[in-house]
Every structure is written in C-alpha cells, then in structure tokens.
N, C-alpha and C positions, 0 to 999 in steps of 0.2 A: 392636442387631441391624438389618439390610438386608437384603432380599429383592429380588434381584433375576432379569428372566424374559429370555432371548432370544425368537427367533420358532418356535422348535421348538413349543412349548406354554405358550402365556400364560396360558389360564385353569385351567390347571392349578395354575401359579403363585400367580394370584388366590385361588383356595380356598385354598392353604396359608395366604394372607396374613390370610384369611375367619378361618378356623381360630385362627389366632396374635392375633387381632382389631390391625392394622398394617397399612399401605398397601402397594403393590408399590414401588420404587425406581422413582426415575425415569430410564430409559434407552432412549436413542435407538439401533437399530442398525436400521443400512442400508445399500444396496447402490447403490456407485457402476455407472455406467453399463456399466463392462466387467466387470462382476460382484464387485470387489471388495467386503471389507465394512469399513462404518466403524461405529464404535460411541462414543458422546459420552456421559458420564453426567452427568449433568444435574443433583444432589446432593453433597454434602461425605462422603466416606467414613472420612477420615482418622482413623484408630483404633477404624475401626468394626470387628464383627463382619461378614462379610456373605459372605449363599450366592445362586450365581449358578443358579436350576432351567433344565435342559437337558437332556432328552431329544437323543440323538445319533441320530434317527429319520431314515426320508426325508425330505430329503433329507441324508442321512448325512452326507459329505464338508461341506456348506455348514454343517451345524448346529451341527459339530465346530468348525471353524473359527471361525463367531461364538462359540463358549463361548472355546476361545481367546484369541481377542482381546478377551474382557470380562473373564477373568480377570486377562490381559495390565495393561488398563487400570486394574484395580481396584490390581493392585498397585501402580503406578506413581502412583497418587493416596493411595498409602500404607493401603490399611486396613488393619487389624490381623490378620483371617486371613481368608482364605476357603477356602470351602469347596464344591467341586466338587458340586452335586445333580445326580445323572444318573438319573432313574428308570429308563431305558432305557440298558445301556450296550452302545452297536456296534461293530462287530469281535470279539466274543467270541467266537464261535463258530472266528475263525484263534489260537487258543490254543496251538498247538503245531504243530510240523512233520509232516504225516502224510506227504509224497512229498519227496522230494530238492526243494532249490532252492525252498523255500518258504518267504515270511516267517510271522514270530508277531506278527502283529496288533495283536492284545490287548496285547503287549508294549508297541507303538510306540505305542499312542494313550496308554497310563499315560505313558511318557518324555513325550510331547508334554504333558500335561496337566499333570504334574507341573515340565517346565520354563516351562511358562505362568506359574506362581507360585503355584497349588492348594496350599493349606495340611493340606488333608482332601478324602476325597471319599464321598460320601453316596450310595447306589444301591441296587437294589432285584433280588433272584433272578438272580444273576449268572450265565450260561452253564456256566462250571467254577468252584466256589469258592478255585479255585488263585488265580486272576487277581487276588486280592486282594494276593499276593505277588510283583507284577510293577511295584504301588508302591513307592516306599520313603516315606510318607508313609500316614496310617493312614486306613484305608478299614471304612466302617459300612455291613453287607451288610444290608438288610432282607428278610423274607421277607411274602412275599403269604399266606401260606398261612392266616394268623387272621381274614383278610377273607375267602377264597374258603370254608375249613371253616363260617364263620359262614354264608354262603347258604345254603351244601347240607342243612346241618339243619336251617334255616328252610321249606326246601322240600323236605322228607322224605327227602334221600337220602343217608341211613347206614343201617347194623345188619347184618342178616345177609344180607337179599335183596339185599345191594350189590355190586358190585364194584371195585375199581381198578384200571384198564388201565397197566400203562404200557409205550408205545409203541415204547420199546428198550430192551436190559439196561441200557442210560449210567444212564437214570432210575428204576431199579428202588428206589434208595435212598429216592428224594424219593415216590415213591409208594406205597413200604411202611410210610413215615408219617403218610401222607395217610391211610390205610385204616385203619394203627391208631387214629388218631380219629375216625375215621367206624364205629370198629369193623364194617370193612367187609371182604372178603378180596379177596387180589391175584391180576390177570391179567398176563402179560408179552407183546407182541407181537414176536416175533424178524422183525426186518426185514433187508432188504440194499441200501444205497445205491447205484443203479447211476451214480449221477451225481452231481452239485452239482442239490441242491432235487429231487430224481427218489428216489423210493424206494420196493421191492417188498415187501407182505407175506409172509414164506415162512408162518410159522406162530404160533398164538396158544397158549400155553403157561398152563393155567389154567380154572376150571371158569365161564362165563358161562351157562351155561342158565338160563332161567327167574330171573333176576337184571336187577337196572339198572346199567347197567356206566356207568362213568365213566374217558375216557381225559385223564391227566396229561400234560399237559407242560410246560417253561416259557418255550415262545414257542410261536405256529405263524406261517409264514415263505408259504408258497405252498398250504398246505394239502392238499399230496396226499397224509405220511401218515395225515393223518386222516379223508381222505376212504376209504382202503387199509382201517383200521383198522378204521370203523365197518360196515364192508361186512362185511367177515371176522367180527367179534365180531355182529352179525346171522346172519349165515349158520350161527355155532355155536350160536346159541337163544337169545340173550338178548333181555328182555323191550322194552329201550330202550338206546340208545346214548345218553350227553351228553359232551362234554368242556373241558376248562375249563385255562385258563393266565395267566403275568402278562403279557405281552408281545405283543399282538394286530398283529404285523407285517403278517399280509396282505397281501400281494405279489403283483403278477401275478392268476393266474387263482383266487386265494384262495376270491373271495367268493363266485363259480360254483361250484366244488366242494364249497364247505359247503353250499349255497342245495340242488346236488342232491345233497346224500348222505344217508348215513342217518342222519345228526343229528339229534338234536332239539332241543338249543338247543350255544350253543357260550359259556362263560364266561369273561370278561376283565378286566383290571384296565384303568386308563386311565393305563398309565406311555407308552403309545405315541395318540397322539391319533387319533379316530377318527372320519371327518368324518357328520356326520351324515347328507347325499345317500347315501353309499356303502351306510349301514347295510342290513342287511337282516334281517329278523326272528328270526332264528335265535341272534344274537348280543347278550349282555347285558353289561353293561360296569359293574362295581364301580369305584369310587373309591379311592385311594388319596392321597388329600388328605391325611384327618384322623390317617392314619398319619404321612405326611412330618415335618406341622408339628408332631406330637409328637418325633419323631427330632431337628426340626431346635432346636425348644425347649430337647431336653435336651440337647441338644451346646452351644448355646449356653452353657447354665447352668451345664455341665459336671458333669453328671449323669450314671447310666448309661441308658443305650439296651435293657439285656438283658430289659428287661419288655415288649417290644414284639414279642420275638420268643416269645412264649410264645401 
C-alpha cells in the first residue's frame, strides 16, 4: 500500500499515514511557470496498491487537475489500483439540471476522474447520495456523523432539551437522524433561495423554546443561511444556537457572518483545510484522519467498510 498527497491537504494526508503507521509517497507536484502542473513520483509503484488523498477544495479547478494528473501518472507507472480519496468532493452541489441549458457537474468531474484511470473512489458526506451513481467504478461514501454525534454528548448536547435544526426540507432526512441519536427532537427551517449563495428565511417549522438548538448541515459555503437561521431560531426562544457540518467551505464573507451572529460555536470536520490565521473562535474543527485510514486500511485488505458507518 502507497499513500499518496497532492497540495490540497498534505497534512491531512500525514495523519492518515500517522494512523496507518507508513510514510506519505514520495511525490513531487508543481507548477510550471504559466501555471501548468507537473507531477514526478519519485518511488516504484508498479503493482502497488496506492490512494492518491485530494480534497477538490479551493482552489477547486487546480486541485482537480493535480489529482488528475497523479492518478494519470500513477497509472502509467502501472500500479495496481488506485483509489480516488476525496474528503471533499466539488461540483456536487451542479448535480442535476435545475434551469434550461445547464450542465451536471458532478457528472463531468466522475467521467474526468474516472478516465484519469481511478480504480475506486474514496469520499466523505457527499452533496446528494445519488452522485455515487454517476461513477461507473465503486465509490465508498463515508459519513461524519460518528465523529460529530461523539462531540455533542461529550459536550452535553442531546436528550430532550435539544433540538435539531435542519436548514431546508433537502436535509430533513440527515437531521431526523441526527436527533434520533441525540434523542433529541426536530426543527425544519423553510428557506427560499433568492440567488446562487443568497438565501431568505421564510419560516421555522418546529418547537425551539427554551431548548439548545443545533442547525445540521453538510457543508456551509458563505454562511448566510446560517447566519438567517440562528437569528430566527433566537428570535423563537431558544436557549442557544450551535451548528455543526462536514465540509467547512467558508467562502467569501463566511467568517464575518458567523463571528457576528448568533452562534455560539460552529462544528467541522477537517475534510476541507482550514488555515489557522483565518480561524476565529467560534469554530472547532474534528479530525477525520483516523476514520479515513481505517476506510483506506479496509479497502486495502479487502474488507468491509460498513462498520465505520455505524
């Protein structure tokens, strides 16, 4: 087995390899002067195992590309299978055509990935679990959810004085399960998107008085519904706002909007890197290493994976 990182997230990488107790592969990828990218691997791969970890984060287009061109490479130096690690995978959210004259994304990056020479692909709370069917090559969906549940009882927030927000009917499913293990009861927030990243709270459907409400989602992108959210589930009586995701995109005027709302802390996994200067205290960032390098363990071994998701 070969572990190898692009520049999306190295040390991410590292932990996995921490985890696995094995070095990272040794791979060179850089950027020729007019911005292309060259990638040299630097090790014999030939009948290896080997997973290339790549977050398709900002910078999106360029991160996509180097995982490309390492998958590219790895095959052409013959390993034996690789395997796509995408904690983070981008373009999910163009899943399907909602206006005329629009592409499906999510489709086009699978084709690309998949004629790269991607053997499998390895990823983590994917946008629509449809996407999984837009491979033709088999795809291991992790969920965050036994990392994130393990905080919140750590830090008292399940049972009855709890709540679960979730921020549009889409996620109503992922947060009516979140609550059943928190034995906690459900909010729904009916929003209406007036735009691309722009979205209005109309109404919060669900009892938060005198409760700790927690809004689900599985990314936040620019953070204005949740800045929408926290204001409005406030305003109906609840005791505290937190909310919590796997995919801490943060975009734009993200970190201003959580910094003044009515947040009090804002919960993330580390499938999207998060530079520490940016941090600001509101925000906590769980690990998702020691999950990976068990995923990536059993796939090697050829084992099942379904214990991970419990």
């Amino acid at each position: 087995m070969k572990i190898f990182s692009g520049n999306s997230d190295p040390e991410l990488a590292k932990e996995i390899c921490g985890h696995l107790n094995i070095s990272l592969g040794d791979a060179e990828v850089s950027t020729f002067s007019d911005g292309e990218i060259m990638v040299q691997i630097n090790e014999n791969v030939r009948g290896r195992d080997v997973f290339v970890v790549q977050s398709t984060c900002n910078p999106v287009n360029h991160n996509l590309m180097e995982l490309l061109i390492m998958i590219d490479a790895m095959k052409r130096a013959s390993a034996r299978r690789i395997t796509a690690v995408l904690p983070y995978y981008g373009y999910a959210r163009q899943d399907r055509k909602v206006l005329p004259r629009v592409p499906i994304t999510a489709k086009l990056v699978a084709d690309l990935i998949t004629t790269a020479g991607a053997n499998r692909v390895l990823t983590m709370d994917l946008h629509a679990g449809q996407i999984q069917g837009f491979f033709n090559i088999p795809v291991d969906n992790l969920y965050s959810a036994p990392i994130l549940l393990d905080y919140f009882r750590k830090n008292g927030m399940h049972g009855e004085g709890c709540v679960v927000v979730s921020p549009d009917a889409g996620g109503v499913q992922r947060a009516r399960a979140f609550a059943k293990r928190l034995n906690a009861s459900l909010a729904i927030i009916d929003k209406r998107r007036t735009m691309p990243n722009e979205s209005k709270v109309m109404n919060l459907i669900g009892e938060v008085e005198g409760k700790k409400a927690l809004i689900l989602d599985d990314m936040v992108d620019t953070a204005g519904t949740l800045a929408e959210a926290s204001s409005a589930i406030m305003n109906q009586g609840a005791m505290s706002v937190s909310a919590c995701c796997t995919h801490p995109v943060l975009s734009g005027p993200a970190l201003t909007r959580i910094n003044e709302s009515a947040l009090n802390k804002v919960v993330a996994t580390n499938s999207i890197p998060f530079k520490k200067g940016d941090q600001c205290k509101k925000i906590v960032i769980l690990s998702i290493g020691e999950l990976f390098s068990k995923a990536i363990q059993n796939i090697h071994e050829e084992t099942t994976i379904s214990t991970l998701f419990e």
